[in-house]
Structures are given as C-alpha cells and as structure tokens.
C-alpha positions in Angstrom: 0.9 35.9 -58.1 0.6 34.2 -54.7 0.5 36.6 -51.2 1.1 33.7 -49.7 5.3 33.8 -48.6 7.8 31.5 -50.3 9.2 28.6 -47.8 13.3 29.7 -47.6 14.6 26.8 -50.2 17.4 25.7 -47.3 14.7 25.4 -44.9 12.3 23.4 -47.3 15.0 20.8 -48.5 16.2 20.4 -44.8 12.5 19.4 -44.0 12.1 16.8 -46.8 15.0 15.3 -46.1 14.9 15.0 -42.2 11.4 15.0 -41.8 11.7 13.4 -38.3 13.2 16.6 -37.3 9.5 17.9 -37.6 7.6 15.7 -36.3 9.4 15.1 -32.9 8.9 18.6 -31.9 5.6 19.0 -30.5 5.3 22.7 -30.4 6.0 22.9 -34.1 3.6 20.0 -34.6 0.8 21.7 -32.9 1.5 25.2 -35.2 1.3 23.1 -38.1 -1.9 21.5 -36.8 -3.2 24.7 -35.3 -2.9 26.7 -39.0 -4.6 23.8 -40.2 -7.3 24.2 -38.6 -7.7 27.8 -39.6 -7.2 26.8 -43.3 -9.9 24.7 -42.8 -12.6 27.1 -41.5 -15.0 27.0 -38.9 -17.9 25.0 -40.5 -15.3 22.0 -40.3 -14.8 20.0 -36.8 -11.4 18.1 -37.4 -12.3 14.7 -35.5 -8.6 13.4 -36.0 -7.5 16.8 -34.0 -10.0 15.9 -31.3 -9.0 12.9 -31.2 -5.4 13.9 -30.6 -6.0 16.9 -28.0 -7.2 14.2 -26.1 -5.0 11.6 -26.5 -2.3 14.3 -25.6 -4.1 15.2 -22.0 -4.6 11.5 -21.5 -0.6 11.2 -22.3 0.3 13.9 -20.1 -2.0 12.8 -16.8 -0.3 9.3 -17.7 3.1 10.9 -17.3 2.3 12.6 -14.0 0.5 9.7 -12.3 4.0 7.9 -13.4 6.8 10.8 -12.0 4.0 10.8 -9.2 4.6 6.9 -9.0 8.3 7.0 -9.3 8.6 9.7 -6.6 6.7 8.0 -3.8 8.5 4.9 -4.5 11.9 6.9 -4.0 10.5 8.3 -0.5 9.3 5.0 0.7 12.6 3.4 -0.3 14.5 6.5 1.8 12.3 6.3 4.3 12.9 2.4 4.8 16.7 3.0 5.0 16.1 5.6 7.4 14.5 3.5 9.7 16.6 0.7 9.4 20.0 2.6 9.8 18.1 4.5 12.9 17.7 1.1 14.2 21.3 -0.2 13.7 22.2 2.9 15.8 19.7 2.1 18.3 20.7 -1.9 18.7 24.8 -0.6 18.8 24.7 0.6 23.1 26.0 -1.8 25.6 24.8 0.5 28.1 21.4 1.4 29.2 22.0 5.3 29.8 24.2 5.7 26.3 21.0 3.5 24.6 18.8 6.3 26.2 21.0 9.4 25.6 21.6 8.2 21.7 17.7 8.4 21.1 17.7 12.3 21.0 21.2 12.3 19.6 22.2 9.8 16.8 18.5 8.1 16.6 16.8 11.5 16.4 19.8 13.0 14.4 19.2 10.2 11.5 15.3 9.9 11.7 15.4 13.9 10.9 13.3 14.6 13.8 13.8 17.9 16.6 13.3 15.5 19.3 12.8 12.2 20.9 11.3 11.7 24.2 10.6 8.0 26.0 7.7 8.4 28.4 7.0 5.7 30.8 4.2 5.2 33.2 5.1 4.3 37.0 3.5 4.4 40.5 6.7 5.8 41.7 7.7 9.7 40.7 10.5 11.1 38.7 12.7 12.2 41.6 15.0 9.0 40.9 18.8 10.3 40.3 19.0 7.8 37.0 16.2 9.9 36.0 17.0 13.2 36.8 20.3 12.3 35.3 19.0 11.3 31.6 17.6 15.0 31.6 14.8 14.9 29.2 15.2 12.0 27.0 13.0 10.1 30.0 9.9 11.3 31.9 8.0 9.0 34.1 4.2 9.5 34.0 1.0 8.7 36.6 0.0 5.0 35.9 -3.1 6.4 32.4 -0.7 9.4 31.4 -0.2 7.8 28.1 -3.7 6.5 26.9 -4.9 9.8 28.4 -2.2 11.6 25.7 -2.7 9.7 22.3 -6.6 9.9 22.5 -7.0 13.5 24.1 -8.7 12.2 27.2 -11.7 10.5 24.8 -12.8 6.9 25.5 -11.6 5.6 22.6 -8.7 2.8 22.1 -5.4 4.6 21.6 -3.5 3.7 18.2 0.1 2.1 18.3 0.9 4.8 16.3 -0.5 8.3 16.6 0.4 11.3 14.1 -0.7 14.6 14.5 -0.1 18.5 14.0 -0.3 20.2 16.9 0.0 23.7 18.4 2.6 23.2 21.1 4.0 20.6 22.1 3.3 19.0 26.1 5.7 20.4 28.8 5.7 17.0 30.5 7.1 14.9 27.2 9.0 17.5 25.5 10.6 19.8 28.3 12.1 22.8 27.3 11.8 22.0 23.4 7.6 22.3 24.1 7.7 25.4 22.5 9.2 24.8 19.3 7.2 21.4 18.4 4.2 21.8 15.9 4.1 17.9 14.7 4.4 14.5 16.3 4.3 10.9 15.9 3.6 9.0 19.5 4.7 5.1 19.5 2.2 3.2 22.1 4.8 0.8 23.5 4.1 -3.0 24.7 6.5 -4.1 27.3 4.7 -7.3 28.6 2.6 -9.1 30.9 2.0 -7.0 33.6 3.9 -4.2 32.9 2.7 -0.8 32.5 2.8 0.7 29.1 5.2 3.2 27.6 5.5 5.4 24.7 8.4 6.7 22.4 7.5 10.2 21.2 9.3 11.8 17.7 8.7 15.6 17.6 9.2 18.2 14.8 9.4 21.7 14.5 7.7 21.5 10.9 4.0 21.7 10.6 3.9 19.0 7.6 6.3 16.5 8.9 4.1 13.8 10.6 0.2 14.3 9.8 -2.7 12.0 10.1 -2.7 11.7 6.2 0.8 9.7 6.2 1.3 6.3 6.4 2.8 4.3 9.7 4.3 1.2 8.6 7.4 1.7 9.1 7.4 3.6 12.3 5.0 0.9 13.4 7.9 -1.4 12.6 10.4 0.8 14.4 8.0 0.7 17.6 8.1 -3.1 17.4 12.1 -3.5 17.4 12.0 -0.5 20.3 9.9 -2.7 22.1 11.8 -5.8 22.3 15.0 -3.8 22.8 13.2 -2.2 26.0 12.1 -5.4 27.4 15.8 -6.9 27.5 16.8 -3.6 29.1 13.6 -3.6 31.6 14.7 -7.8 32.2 
C-alpha cells in the first residue's frame, strides 16, 4: 500500500470541477509548485519555475511603481486644488488690510501651513500705524533683507522659490511663531520696475512638509497670481 495520504473525495471532485478555484489563489499555487520541486529532487533546476519567480518579482515591482504612480498623481491633483481654492480666497478681499489679515487666516488655513508672513523691503522702518496694526502678517525689511534671507548671505542668485528645513524659524519674518517653525517655502516676489522686492513666506511646524526634494510648480504659480494681486494693491 501507498504512505502516501488519500485526497478527501469532496475535496478532489470540488477541484476537478472548479479548477479555477486553484489556480487563482497564489499561495496555494506556489505550495503546489513548491512540493513540486521537492518531488523533483535537487539534481533537477525547474527552468519554467525560474522563469515564473521572476516574472512574479517583475509583476510585483510593476504593481508598486503603478500604486506609486497612482498615488502621486492623487497628491498633485490635491495639491493643484489646494492652491487654486487658496487663491480664490486670496482674490475675494475688497480691502487691502482684510487681503493681508486673510493670508495667515483662511489662505494659510487651506494651504495647511502654521503660518504666512509677507516681508517687504523699504527704506522707511516698521513704526507705521498700518503696520503695527496688521501685527505680524507684515514686516518691513532694510532695502537686501530678502536676497540676504533665501541665499544665507552667499553670492549666489536667490530662487523664486526657496524650500528648506530649518531649525528655527527667523524672529524678524515669523514673530512670535519663530519658535515652533522647522520647514519653509519663501516666494521671491516681483512687483515691478523700480520697486523693491518682496517675499511671501509659508511656515510649518513639521520637519517634512516643504524640503528641497519637492517640487515648486505650483507654489511658483501661486507666487505669480500673489504678485499681480500686490501690484494692483501697491498701484
């Protein structure tokens, strides 16, 4: 007699007749192949079982690179909406304190960000009232403050967009919140011929949230609309 065990007659005729069953599970397929492989010894190399371990680790970096795919084309499409509704907000203020006031509020509120500060450069200090009065959504900075700030005080052209981890954030652009700010992307702002430059500022409190690693499109879009928006107000 056989030492081999008997197949359970239920289980055998279930198999012949839905063989599919079977085959579509791949952890029962790879047992089946796996005691095949032992049946066969180990003088024998199984080319077609190779073939397939590698076709199967070829399937699966296939599968990643594609979820991988799919989920960077989810955060690109959230992070275009983002910016756009961020901008609707921005273009809704009749008023040039309310436009400045909504940037750390609603703006900074839907862009997910711990704070947004507007730095622009002047000959003239910050004692105005209408500054004091925005608190510290607006700093006004030494005529170099802001090329001085995105390249670290190297001679080397400043980016229209800058992102960067940091230690702490700068007292002068960030106020009180310095302290809590470990990431930040800087928009180098354009307002015209012969006018000094400016620069929007978007601060987190996470580490990982802007990094040089990360692309700037659409936050070099943003900078563009903020730009023409500014010089109405500035006009």
């Amino acid at each position: 007699m056989s030492s081999k065990p008997r197949i359970d007659d239920t289980l055998r005729e279930r198999i012949i007749s839905e063989p599919d069953v079977i085959l579509d599970d791949t952890d029962v397929m790879r047992a089946l192949i796996a005691a095949n492989e032992r049946a066969m010894g180990t003088n024998i190399v199984d080319m077609r079982g190779i073939a397939m371990d590698r076709l199967e680790a070829r399937l699966d970096r296939l599968e990643e690179t594609h979820r991988s795919v799919i989920a960077a084309a989810y955060e690109n499409l959230a992070g275009t909406n983002q910016v756009h509704r961020a901008i609707l907000r921005m273009l809704d203020p009749v008023e040039f304190e309310t436009f400045l006031r909504d940037l750390d509020g609603e703006v900074a509120h839907i862009l997910r960000v711990d704070a947004v500060r507007l730095v622009l450069e002047s000959v003239q200090n910050d004692d105005d009232p209408a500054v004091r009065r925005l608190g510290e959504v607006l700093s006004v900075a030494e005529p170099g403050f802001i090329r001085a700030y995105l390249t670290g005080g190297r001679d080397a052209p400043a980016r229209q967009v800058t992102l960067r981890q940091i230690d702490e954030g700068d007292g002068r652009v960030y106020g009180r919140a310095a302290a809590h700010i470990r990431s930040e992307a800087c928009l180098l702002l354009d307002f015209g011929t012969d006018r000094l430059p400016g620069m929007l500022v978007m601060g987190a409190e996470d580490p990982h949230q802007f990094s040089p690693q990360q692309g700037s499109d659409l936050l070099a879009f943003f900078a563009g609309v903020f730009e023409r928006v500014m010089r109405r107000w500035l006009s």
